[in-house]
N, CA and C of each residue as an Amber inpcrd file, in Angstrom:
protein
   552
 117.5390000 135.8550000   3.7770000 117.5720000 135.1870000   2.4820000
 116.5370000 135.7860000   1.5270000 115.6860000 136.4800000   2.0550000
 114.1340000 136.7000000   0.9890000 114.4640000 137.9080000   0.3030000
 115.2650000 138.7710000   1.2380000 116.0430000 139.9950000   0.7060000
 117.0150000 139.7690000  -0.6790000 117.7200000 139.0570000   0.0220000
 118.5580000 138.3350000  -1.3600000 117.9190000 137.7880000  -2.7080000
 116.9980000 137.2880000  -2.4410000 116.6090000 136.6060000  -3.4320000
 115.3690000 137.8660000  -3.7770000 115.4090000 138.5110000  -3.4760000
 114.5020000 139.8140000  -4.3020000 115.7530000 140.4890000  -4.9880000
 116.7440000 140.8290000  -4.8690000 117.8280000 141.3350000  -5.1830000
 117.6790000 141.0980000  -6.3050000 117.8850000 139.4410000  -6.1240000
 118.5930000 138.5410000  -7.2160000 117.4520000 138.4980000  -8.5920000
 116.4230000 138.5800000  -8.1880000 114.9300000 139.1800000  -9.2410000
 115.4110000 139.9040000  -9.8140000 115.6370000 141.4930000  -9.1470000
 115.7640000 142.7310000 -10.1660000 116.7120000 142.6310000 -10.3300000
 117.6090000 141.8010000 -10.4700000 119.3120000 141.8580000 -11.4050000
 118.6640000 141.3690000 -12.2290000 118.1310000 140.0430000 -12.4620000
 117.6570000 139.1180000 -13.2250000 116.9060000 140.1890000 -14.3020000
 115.9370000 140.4900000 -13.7050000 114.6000000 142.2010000 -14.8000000
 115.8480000 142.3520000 -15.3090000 116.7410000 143.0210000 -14.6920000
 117.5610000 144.1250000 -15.2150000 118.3480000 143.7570000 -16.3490000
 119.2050000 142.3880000 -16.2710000 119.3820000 142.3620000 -16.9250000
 118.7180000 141.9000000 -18.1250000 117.5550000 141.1110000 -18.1960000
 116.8420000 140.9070000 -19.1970000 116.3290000 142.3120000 -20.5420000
 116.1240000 143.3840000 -19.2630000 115.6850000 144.2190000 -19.8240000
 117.0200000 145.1170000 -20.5060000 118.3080000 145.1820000 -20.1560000
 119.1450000 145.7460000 -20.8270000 119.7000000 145.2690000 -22.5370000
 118.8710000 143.8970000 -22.6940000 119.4010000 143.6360000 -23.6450000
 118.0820000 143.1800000 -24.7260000 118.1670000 143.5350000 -26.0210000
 117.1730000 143.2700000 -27.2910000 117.2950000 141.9910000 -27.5070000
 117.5270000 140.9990000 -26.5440000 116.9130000 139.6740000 -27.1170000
 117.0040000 138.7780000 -25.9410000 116.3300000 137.3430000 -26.0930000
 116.2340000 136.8560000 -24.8880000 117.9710000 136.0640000 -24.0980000
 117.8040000 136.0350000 -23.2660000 118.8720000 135.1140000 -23.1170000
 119.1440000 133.6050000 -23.0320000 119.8520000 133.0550000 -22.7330000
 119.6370000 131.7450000 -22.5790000 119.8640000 131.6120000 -20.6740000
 119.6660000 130.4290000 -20.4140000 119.8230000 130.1370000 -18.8050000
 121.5980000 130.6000000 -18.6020000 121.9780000 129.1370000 -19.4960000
 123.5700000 129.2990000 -19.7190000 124.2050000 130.7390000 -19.2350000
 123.9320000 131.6190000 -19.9310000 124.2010000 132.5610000 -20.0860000
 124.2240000 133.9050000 -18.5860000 123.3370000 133.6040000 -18.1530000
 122.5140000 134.3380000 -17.1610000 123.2770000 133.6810000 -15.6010000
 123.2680000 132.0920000 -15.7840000 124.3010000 131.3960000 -14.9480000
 125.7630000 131.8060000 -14.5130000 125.5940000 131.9330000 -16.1290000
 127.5920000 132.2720000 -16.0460000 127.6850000 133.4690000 -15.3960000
 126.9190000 134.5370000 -15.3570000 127.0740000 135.7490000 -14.5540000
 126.6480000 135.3910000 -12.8270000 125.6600000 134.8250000 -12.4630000
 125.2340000 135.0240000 -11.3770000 126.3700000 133.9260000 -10.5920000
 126.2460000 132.6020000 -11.1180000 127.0300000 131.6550000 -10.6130000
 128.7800000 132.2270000 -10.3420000 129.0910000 132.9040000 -10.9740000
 130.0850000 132.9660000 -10.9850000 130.6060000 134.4930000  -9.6010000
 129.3000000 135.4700000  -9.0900000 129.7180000 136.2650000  -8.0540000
 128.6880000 136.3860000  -7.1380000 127.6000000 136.0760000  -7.5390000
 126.5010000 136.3390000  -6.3760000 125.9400000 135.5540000  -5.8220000
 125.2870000 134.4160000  -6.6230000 124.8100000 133.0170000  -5.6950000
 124.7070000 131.7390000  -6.1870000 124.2500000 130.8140000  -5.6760000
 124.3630000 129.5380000  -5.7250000 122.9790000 128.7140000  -6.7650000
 123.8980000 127.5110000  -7.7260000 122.6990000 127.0930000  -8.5160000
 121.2830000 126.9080000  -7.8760000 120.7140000 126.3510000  -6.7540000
 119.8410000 125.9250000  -5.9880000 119.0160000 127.9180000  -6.0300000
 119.8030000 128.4610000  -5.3800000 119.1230000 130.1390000  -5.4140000
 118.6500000 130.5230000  -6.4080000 119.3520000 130.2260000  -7.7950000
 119.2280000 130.7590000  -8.7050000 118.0480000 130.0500000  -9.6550000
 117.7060000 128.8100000  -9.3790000 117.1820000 127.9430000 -10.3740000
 115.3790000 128.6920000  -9.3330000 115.2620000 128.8780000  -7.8540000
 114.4120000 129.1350000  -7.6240000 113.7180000 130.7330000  -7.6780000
 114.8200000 132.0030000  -8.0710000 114.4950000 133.2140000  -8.4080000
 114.0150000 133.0580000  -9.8660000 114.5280000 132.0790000 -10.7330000
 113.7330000 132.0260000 -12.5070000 112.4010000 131.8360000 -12.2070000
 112.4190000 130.6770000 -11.1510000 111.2160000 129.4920000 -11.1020000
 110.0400000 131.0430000 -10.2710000 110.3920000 131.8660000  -9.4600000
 109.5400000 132.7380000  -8.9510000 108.7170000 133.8210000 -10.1780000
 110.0740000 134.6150000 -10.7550000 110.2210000 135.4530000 -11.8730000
 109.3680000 135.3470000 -12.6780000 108.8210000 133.6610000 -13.5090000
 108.1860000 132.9730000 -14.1410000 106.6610000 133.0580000 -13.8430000
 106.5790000 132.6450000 -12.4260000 105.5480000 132.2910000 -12.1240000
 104.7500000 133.3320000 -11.9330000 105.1720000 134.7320000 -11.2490000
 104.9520000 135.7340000 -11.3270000 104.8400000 136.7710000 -12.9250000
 104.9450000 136.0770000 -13.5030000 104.5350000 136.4340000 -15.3050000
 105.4290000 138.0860000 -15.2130000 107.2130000 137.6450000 -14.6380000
 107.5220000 139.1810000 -14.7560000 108.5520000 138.6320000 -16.1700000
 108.9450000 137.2030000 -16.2300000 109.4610000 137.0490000 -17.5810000
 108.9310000 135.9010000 -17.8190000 109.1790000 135.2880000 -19.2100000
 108.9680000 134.4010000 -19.7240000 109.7300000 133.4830000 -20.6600000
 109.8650000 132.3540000 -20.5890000 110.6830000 131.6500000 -21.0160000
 110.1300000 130.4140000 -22.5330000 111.2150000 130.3210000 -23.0600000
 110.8800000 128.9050000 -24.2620000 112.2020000 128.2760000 -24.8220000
 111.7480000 127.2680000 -24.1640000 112.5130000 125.8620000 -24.7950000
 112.1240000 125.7150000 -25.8810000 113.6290000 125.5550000 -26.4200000
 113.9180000 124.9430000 -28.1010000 115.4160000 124.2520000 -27.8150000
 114.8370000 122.9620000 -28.7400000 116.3850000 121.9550000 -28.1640000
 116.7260000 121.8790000 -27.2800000 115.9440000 122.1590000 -25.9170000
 116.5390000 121.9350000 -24.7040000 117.4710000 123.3910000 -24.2870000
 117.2670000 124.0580000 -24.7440000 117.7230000 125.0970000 -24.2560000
 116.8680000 126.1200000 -23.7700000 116.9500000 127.0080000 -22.7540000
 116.1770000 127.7860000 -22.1330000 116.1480000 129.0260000 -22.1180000
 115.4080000 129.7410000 -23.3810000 115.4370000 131.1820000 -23.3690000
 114.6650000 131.9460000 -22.6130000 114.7140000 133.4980000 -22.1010000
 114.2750000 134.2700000 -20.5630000 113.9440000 135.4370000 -21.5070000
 112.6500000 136.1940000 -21.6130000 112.5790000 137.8270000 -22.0630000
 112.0660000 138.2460000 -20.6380000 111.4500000 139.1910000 -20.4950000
 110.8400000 140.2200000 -19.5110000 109.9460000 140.7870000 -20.1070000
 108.8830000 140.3590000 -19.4600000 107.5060000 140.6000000 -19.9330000
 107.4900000 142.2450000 -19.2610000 106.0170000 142.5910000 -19.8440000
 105.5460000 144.2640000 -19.5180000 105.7340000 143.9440000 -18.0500000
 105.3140000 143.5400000 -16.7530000 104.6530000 143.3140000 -15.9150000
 106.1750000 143.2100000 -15.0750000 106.9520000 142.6250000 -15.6950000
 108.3050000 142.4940000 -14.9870000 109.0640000 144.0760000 -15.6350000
 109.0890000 144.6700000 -16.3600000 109.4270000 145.8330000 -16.8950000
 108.6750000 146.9920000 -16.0790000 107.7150000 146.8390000 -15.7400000
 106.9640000 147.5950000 -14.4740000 107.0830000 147.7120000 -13.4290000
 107.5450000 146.1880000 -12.9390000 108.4440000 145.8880000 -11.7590000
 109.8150000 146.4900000 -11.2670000 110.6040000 146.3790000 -12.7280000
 111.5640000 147.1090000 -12.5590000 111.8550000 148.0950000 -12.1920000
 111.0150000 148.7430000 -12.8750000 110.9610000 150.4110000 -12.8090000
 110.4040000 151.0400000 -11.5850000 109.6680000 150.6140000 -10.7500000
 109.3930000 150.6470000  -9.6350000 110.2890000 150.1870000  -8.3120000
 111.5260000 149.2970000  -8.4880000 111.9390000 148.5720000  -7.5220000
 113.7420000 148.8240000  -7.7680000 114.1490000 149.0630000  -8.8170000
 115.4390000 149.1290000  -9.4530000 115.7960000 150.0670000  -8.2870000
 115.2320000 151.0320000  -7.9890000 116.6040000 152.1730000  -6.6870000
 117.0080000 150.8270000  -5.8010000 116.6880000 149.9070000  -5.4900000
 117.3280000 148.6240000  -4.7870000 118.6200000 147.7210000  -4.8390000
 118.6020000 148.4460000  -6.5700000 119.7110000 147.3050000  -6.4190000
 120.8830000 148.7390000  -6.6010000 122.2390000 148.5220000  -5.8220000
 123.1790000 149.2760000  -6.0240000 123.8290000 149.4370000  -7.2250000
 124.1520000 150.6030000  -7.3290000 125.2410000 151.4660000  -8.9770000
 126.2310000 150.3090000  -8.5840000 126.9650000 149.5090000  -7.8130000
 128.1220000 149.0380000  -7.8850000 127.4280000 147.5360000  -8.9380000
 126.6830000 146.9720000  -8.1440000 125.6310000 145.7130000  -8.8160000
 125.2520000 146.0650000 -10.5710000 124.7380000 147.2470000 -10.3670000
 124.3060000 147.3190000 -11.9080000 125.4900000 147.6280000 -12.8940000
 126.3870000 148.1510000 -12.1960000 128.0020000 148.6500000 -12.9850000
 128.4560000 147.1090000 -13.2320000 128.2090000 146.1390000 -12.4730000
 128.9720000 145.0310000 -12.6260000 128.3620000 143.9620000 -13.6640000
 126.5200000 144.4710000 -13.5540000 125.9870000 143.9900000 -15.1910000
 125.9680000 144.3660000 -16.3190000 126.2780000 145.5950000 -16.2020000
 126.2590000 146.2570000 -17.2230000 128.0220000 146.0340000 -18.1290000
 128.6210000 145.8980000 -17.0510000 130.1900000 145.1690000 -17.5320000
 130.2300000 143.8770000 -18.7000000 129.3770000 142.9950000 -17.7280000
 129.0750000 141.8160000 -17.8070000 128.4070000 141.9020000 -19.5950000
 127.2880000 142.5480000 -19.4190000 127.0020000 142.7370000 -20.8590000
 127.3490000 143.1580000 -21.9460000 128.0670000 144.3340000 -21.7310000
 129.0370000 145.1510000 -22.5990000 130.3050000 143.9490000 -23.4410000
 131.1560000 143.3580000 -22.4160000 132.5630000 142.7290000 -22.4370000
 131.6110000 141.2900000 -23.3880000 130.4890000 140.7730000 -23.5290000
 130.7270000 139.7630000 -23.5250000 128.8300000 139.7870000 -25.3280000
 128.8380000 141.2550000 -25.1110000 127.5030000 141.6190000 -26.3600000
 127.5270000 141.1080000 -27.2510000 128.8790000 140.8800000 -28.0400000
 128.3430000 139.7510000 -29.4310000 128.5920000 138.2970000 -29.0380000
 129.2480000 137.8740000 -28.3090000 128.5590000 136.3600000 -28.0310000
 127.4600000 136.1380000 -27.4200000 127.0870000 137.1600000 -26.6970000
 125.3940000 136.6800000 -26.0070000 124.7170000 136.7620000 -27.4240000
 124.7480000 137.7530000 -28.1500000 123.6650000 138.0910000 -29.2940000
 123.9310000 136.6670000 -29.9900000 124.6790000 136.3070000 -30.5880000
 125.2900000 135.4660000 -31.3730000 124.8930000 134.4380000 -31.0400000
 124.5630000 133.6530000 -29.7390000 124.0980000 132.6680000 -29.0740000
 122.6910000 132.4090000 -28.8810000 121.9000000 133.5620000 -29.4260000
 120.6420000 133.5440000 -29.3040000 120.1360000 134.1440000 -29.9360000
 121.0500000 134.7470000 -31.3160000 120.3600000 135.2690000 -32.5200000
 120.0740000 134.2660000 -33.6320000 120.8720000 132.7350000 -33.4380000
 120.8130000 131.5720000 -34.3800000 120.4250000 130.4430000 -33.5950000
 118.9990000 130.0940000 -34.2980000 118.0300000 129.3170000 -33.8640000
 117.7820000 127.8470000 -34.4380000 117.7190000 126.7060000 -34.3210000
 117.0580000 125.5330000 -35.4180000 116.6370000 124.1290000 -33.9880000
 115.6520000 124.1260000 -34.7090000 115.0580000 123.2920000 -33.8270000
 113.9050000 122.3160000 -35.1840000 113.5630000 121.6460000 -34.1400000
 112.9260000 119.9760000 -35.4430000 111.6260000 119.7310000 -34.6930000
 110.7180000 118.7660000 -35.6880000 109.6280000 118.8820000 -34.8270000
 108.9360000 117.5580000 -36.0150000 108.2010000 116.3970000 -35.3700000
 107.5130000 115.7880000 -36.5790000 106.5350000 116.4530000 -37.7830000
 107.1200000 116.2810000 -38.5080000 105.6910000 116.8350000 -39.6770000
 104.1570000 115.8480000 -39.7160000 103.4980000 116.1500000 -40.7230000
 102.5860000 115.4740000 -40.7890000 102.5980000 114.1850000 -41.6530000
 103.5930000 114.0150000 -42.7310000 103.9330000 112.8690000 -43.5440000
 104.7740000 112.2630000 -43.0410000 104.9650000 111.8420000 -42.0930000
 106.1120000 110.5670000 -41.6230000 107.6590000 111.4170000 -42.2360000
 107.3230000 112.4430000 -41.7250000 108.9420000 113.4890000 -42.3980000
 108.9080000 114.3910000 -40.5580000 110.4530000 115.4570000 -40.9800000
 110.8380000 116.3070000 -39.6550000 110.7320000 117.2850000 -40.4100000
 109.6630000 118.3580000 -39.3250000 110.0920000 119.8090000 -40.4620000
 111.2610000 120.2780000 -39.4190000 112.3630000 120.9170000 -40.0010000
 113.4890000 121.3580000 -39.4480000 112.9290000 123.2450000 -39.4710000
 113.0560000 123.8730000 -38.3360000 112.7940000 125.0110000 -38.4660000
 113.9030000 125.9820000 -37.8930000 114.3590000 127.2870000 -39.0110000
 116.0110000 127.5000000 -38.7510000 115.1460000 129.1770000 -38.9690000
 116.2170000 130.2070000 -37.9870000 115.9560000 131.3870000 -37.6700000
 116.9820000 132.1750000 -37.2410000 117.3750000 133.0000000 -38.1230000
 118.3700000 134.4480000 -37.7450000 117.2210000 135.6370000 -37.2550000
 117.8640000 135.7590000 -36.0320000 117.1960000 137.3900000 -35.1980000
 118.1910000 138.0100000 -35.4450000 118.1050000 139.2950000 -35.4770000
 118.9540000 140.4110000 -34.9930000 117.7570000 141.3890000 -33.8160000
 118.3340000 141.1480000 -32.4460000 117.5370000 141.3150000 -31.6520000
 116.6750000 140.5630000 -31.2690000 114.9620000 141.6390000 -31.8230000
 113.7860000 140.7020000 -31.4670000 113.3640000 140.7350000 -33.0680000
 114.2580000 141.1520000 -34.3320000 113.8940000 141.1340000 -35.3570000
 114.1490000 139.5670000 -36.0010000 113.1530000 139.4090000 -36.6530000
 113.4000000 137.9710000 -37.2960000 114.3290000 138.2270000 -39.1760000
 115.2650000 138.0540000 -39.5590000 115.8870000 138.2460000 -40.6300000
 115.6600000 137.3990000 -41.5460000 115.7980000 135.9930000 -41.2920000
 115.4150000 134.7920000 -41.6220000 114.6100000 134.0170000 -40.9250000
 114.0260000 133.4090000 -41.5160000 112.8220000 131.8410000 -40.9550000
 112.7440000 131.0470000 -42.2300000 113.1710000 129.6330000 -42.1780000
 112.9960000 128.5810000 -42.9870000 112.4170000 127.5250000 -42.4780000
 111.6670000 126.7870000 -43.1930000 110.9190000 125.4510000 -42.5070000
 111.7770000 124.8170000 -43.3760000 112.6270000 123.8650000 -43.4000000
 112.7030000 122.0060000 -44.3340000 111.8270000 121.0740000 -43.8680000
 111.8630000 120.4570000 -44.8420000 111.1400000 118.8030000 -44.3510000
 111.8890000 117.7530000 -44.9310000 112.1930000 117.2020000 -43.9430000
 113.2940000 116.0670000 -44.4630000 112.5650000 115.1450000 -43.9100000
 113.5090000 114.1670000 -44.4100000 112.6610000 112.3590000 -44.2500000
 113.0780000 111.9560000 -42.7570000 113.9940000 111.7060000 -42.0190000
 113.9530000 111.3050000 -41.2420000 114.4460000 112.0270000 -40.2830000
 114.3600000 111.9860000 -38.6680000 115.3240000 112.4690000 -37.1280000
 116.6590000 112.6810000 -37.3590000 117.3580000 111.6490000 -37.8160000
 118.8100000 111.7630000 -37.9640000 118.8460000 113.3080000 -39.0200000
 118.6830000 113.4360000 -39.9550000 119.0140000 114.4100000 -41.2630000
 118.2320000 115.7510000 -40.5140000 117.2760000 115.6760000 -39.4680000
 116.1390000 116.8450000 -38.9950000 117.4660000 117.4260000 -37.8050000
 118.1080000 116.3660000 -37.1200000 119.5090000 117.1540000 -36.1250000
 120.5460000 117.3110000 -37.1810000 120.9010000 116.4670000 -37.9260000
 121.9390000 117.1330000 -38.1870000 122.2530000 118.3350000 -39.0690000
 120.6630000 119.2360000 -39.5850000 120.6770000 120.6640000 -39.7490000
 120.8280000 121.5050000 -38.8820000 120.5170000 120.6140000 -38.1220000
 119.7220000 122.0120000 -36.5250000 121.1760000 122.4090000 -36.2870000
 122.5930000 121.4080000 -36.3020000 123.3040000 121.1470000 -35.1830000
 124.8020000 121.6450000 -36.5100000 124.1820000 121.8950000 -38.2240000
 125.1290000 123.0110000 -38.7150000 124.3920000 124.0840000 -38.9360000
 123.4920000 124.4210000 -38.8850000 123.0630000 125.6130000 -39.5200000
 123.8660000 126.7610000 -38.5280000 123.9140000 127.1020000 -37.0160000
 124.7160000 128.2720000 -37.1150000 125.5150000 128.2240000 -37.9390000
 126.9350000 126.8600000 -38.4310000 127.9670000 126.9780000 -39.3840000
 127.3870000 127.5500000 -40.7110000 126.2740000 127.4510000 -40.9810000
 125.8010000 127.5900000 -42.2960000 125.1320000 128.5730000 -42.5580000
 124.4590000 129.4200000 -41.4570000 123.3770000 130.4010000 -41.7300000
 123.8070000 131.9840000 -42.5270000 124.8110000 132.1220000 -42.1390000
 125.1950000 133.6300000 -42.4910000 125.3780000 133.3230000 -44.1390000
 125.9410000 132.3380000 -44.9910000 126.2670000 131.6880000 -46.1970000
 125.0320000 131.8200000 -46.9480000 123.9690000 130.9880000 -46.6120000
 122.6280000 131.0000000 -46.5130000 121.6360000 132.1950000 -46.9450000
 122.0180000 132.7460000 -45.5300000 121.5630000 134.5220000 -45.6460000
 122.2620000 135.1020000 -47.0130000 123.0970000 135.6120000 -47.0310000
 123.5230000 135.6900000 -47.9270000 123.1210000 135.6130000 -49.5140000
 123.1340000 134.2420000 -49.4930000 122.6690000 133.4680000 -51.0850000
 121.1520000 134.4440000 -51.4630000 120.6220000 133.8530000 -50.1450000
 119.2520000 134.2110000 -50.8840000 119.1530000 135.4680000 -51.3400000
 119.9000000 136.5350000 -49.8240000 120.0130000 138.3200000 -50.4380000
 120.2670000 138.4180000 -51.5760000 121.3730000 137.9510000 -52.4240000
 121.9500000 138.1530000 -53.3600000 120.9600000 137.8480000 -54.5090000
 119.8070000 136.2420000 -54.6470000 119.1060000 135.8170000 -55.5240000
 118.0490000 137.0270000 -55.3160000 117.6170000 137.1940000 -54.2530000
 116.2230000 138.0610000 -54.1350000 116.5230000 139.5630000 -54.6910000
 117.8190000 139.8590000 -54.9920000 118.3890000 141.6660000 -55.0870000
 118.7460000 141.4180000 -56.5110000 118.3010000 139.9580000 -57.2010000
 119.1470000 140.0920000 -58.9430000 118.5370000 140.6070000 -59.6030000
 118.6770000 141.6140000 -60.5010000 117.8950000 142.3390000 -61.4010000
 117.1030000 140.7660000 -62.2520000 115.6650000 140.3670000 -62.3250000
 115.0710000 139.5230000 -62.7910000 115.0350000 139.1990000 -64.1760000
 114.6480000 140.7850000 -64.7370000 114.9580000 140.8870000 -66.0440000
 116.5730000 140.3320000 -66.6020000 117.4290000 140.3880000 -66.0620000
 119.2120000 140.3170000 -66.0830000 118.7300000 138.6800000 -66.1180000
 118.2120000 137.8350000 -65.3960000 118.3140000 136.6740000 -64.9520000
 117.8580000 136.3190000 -66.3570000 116.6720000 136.2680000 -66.6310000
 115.4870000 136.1280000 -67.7060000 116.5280000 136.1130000 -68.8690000
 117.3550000 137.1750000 -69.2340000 117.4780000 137.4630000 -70.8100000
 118.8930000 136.3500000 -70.6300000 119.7490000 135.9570000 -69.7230000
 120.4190000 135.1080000 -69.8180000 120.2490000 133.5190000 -70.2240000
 119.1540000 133.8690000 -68.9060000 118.4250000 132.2980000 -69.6560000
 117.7790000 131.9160000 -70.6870000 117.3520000 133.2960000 -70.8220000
 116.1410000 132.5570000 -72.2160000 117.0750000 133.3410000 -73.7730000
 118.2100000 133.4460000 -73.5450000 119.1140000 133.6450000 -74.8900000
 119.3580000 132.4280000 -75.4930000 118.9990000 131.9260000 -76.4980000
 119.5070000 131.0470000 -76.6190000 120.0550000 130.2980000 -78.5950000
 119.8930000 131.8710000 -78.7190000 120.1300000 132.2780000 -80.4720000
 121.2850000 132.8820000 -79.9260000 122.5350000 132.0290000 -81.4220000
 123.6630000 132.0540000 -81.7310000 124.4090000 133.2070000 -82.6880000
């Protein structure tokens, strides 16, 4: 079993490290659960991985994102002739067939948090990768209005993005002489 579950480590590196952003558990599940091993195995190779500072993880909304720290990237590289071309052909599948919904799933972020005035600051984030594109704080008045951004903004973010590109790229001067025309 100890064999296995070292295996199941450097798939884990591996795949962390094949891809520019973190993953979610979900995500990482759906691959392992589905050909190599069992939730109980799997929940205790994160829980090792972790502890051993070869990745690192953060909850937002209850969800559980995984990178690969230097130390696990060192690991890799040292230990990877272990795992077989058939194993890594089958993650590398795995990643390829399925690259813009993983990205997509963990490139749009919003999570809530109390402010300091009896308000929620709502905090919303487009990555591409490990690049941050967008970051917005709101502060709204209450919990209810602080989820129910968190829970449209993927629907809303690209719209969003957008707007602002477009306000931030307007020739200023163009803006200015429109507004301030105001002789007939």
């Amino acid at each position: 079993m100890s064999e296995q579950v070292t295996l199941y480590k450097l798939m884990v590196l591996y795949m962390l490290k094949k891809v520019n952003f973190p993953l979610t558990y979900s995500q990482m599940t759906e691959f392992f659960l589905e050909k190599y091993t069992n939730y109980f195995t799997f929940q205790q190779v994160l829980a090792e991985l972790g502890e051993a500072k070869l990745i690192r993880s953060e909850v937002i909304r209850s969800i559980s994102y995984y990178e690969i720290t230097r130390e696990g990237e060192e690991a890799l590289y040292f230990f990877q002739k272990k795992v077989s071309e058939a194993i890594l052909d089958d993650i590398n599948a795995y990643l390829k067939q399925n690259k813009y919904k993983l990205r997509n799933e963990t490139g749009i972020i919003a999570d809530y948090y109390p402010g300091n005035n009896q308000d929620y600051i709502v905090h919303c984030i487009v990555k591409e990768g490990r690049t941050t594109l967008l970051e917005i704080n709101l502060s709204v008045p209450d919990q209810n209005q602080a989820a129910f951004l968190c829970n449209h903004w993927e629907d809303q973010c690209q719209e969003i993005y957008s707007y602002i590109m477009n306000k931030m790229m307007e020739n200023p001067r163009k803006r200015n002489d429109s507004q301030g025309d105001t002789t007939a």
